[in-house]
Chimera marker file (.cmm) of the C-alpha trace (Angstrom):
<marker_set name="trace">
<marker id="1" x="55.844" y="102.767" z="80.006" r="1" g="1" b="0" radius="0.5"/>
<marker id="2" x="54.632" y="102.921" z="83.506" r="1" g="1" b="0" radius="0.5"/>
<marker id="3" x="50.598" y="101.846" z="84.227" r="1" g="1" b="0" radius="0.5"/>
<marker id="4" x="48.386" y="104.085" z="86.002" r="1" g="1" b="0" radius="0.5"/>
<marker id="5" x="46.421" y="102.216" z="88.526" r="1" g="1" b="0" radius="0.5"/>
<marker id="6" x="42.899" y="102.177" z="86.602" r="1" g="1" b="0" radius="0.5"/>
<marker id="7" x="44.534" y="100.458" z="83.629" r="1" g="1" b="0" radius="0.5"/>
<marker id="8" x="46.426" y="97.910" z="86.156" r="1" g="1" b="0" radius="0.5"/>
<marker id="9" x="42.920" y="96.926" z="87.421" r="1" g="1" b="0" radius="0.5"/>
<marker id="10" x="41.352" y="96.964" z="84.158" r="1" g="1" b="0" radius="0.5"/>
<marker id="11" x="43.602" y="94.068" z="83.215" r="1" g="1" b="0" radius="0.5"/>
<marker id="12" x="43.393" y="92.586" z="86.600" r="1" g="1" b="0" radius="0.5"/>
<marker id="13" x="40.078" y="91.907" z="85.824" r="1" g="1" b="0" radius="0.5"/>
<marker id="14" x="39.955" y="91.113" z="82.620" r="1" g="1" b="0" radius="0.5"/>
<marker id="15" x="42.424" y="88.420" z="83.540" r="1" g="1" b="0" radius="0.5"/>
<marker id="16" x="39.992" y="87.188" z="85.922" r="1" g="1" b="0" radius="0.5"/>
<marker id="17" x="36.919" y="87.071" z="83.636" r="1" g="1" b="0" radius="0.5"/>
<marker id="18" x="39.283" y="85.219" z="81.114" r="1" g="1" b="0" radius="0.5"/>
<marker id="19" x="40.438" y="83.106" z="83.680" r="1" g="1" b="0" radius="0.5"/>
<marker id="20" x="36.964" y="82.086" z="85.988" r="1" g="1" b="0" radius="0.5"/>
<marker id="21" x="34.319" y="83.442" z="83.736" r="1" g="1" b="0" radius="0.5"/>
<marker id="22" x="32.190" y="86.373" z="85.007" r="1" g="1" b="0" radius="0.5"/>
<marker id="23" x="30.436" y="84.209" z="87.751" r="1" g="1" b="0" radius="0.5"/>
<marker id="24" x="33.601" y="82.820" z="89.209" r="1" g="1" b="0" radius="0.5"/>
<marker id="25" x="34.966" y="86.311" z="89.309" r="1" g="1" b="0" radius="0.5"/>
<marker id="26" x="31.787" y="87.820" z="91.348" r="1" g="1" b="0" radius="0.5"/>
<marker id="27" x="32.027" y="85.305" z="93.507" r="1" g="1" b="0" radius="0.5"/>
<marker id="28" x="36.312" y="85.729" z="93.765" r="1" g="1" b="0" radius="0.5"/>
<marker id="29" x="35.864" y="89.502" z="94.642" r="1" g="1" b="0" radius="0.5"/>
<marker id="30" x="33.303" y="89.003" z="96.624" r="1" g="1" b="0" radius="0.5"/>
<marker id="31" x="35.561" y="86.607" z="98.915" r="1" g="1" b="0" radius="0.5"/>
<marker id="32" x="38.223" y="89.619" z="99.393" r="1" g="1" b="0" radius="0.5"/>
<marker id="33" x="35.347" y="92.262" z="100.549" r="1" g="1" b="0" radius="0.5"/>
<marker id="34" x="36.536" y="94.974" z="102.965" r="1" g="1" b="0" radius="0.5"/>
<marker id="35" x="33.818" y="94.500" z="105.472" r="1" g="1" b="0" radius="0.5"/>
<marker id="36" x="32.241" y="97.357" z="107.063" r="1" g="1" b="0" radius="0.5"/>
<marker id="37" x="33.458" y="99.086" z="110.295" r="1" g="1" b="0" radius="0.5"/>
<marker id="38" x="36.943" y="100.314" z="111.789" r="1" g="1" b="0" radius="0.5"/>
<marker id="39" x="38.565" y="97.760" z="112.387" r="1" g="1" b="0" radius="0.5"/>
<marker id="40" x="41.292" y="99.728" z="114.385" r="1" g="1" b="0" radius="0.5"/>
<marker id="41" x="39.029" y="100.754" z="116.467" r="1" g="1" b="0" radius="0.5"/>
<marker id="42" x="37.310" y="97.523" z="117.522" r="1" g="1" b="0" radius="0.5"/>
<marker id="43" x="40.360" y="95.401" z="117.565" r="1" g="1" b="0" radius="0.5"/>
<marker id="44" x="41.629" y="97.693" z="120.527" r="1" g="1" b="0" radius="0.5"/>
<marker id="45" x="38.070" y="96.739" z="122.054" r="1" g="1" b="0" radius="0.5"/>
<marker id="46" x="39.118" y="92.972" z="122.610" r="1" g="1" b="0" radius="0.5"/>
<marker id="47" x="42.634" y="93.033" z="121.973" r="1" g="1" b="0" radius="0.5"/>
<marker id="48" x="43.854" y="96.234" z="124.913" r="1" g="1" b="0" radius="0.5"/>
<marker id="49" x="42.416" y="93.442" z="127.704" r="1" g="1" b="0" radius="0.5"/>
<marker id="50" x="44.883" y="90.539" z="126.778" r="1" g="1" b="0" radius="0.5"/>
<marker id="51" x="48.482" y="89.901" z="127.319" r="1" g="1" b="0" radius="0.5"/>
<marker id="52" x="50.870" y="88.821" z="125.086" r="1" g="1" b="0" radius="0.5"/>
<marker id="53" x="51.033" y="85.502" z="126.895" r="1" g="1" b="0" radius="0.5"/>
<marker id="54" x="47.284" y="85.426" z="126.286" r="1" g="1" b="0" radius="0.5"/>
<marker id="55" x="47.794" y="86.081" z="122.698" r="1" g="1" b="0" radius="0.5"/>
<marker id="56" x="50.840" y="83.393" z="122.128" r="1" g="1" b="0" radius="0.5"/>
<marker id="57" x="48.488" y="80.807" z="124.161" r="1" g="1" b="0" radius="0.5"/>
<marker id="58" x="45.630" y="81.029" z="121.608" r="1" g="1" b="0" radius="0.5"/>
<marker id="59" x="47.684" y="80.928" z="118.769" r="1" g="1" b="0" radius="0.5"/>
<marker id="60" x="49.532" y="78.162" z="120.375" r="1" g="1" b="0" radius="0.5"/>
<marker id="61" x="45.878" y="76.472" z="120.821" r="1" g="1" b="0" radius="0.5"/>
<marker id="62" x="44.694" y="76.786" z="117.167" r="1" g="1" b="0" radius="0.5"/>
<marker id="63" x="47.320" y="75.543" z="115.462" r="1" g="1" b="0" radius="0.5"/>
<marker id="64" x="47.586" y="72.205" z="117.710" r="1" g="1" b="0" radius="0.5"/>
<marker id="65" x="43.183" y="72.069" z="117.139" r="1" g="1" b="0" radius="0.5"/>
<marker id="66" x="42.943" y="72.965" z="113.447" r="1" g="1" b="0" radius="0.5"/>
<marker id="67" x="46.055" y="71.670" z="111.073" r="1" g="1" b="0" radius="0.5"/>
<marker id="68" x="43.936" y="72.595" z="107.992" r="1" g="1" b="0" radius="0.5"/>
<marker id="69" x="42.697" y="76.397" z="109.047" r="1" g="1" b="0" radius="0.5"/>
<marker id="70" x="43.632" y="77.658" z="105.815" r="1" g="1" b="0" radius="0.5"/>
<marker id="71" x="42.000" y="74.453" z="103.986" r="1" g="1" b="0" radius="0.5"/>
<marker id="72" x="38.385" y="76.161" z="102.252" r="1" g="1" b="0" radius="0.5"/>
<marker id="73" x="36.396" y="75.401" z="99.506" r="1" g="1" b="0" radius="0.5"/>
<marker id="74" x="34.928" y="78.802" z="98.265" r="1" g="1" b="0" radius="0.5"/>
<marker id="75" x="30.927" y="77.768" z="96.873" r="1" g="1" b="0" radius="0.5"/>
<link id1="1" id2="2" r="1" g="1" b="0" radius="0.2"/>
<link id1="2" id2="3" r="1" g="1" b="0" radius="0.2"/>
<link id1="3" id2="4" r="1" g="1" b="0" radius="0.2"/>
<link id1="4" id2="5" r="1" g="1" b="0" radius="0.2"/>
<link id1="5" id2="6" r="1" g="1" b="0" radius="0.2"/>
<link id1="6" id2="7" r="1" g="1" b="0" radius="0.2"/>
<link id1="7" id2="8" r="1" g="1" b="0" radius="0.2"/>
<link id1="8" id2="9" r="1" g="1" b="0" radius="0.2"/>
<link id1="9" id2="10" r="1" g="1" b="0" radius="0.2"/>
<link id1="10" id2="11" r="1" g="1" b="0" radius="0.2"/>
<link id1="11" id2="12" r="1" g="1" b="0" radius="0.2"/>
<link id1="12" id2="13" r="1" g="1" b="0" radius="0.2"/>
<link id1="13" id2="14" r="1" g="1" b="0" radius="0.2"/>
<link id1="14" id2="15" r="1" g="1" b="0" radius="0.2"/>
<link id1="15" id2="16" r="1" g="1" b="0" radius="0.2"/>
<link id1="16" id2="17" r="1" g="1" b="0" radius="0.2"/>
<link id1="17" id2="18" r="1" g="1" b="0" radius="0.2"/>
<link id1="18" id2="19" r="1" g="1" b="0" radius="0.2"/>
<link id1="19" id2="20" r="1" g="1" b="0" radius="0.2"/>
<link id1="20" id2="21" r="1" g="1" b="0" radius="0.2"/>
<link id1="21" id2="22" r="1" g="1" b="0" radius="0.2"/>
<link id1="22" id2="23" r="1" g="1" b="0" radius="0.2"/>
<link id1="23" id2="24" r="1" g="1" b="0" radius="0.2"/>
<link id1="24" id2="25" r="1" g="1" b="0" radius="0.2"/>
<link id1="25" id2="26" r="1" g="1" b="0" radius="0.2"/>
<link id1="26" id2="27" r="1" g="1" b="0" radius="0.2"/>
<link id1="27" id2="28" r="1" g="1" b="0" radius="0.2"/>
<link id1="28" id2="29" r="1" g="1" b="0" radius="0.2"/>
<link id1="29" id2="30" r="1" g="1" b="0" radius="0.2"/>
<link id1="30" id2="31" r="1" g="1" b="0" radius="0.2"/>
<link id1="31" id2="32" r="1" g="1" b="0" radius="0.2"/>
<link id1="32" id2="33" r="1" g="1" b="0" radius="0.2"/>
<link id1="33" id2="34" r="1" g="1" b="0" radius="0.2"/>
<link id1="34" id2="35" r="1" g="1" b="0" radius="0.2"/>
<link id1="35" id2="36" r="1" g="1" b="0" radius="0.2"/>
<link id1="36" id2="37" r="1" g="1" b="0" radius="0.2"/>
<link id1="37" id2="38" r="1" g="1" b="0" radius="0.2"/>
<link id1="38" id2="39" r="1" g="1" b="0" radius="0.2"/>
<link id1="39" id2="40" r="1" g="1" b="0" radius="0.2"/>
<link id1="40" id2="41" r="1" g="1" b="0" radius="0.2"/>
<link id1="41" id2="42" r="1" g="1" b="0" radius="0.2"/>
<link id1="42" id2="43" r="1" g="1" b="0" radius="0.2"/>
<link id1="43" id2="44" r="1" g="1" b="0" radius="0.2"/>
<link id1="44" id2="45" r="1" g="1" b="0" radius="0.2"/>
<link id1="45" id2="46" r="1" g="1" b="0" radius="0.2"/>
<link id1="46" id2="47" r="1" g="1" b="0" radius="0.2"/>
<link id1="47" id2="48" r="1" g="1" b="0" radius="0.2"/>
<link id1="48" id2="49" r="1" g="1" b="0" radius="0.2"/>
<link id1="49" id2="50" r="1" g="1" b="0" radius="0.2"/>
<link id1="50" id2="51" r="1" g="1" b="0" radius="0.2"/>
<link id1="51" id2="52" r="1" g="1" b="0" radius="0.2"/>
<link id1="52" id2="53" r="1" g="1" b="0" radius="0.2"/>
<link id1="53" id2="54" r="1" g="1" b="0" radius="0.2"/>
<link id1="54" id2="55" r="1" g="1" b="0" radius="0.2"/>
<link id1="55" id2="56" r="1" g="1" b="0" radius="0.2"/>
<link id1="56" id2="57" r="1" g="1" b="0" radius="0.2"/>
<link id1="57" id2="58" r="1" g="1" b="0" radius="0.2"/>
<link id1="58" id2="59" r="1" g="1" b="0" radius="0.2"/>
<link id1="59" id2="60" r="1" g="1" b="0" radius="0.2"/>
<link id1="60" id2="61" r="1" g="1" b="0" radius="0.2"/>
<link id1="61" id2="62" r="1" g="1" b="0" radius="0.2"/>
<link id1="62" id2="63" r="1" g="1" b="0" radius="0.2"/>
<link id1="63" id2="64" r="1" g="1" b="0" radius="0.2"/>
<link id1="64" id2="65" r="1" g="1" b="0" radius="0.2"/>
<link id1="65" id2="66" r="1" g="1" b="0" radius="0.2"/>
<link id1="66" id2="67" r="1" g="1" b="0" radius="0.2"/>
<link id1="67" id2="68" r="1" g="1" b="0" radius="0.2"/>
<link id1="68" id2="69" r="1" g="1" b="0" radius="0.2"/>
<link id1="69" id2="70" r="1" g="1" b="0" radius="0.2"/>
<link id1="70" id2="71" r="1" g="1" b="0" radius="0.2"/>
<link id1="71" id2="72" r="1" g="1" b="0" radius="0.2"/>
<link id1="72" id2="73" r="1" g="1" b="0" radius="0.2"/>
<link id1="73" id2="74" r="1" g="1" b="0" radius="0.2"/>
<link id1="74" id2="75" r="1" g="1" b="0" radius="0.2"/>
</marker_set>
């Protein structure tokens, strides 16, 4: 028997609140918000003005500065 989406996320988060507790699980959702904005719109605001060569170079930079960029400790 197939899900519907409501009862998917039901479980989702009751999974969570078994899992974390119901603080942990704020603070878990919280960490995924969608922001505010369009984001389409503003990435073409920076993004139109660079080359791909500019792109590659900064993503060539970060990764030889930070090792650990996806290292965090949510509080």
């Amino acid at each position: 028997m197939m899900k519907t989406q409501n009862e998917i996320i039901k479980q989702g988060y009751d999974a969570l609140i078994n899992s974390l507790g119901i603080t942990d699980t704020i603070r878990f959702i919280q960490y995924f918000s969608s922001g505010k904005g369009d984001y389409t719109k503003e990435r073409h605001q920076w993004l139109d003005k660079k080359t791909l060569v500019d792109v590659l170079q900064e993503i060539e930079k970060l990764s030889e500065e930070d090792t650990n960029q996806y290292d965090e400790i949510i509080e």
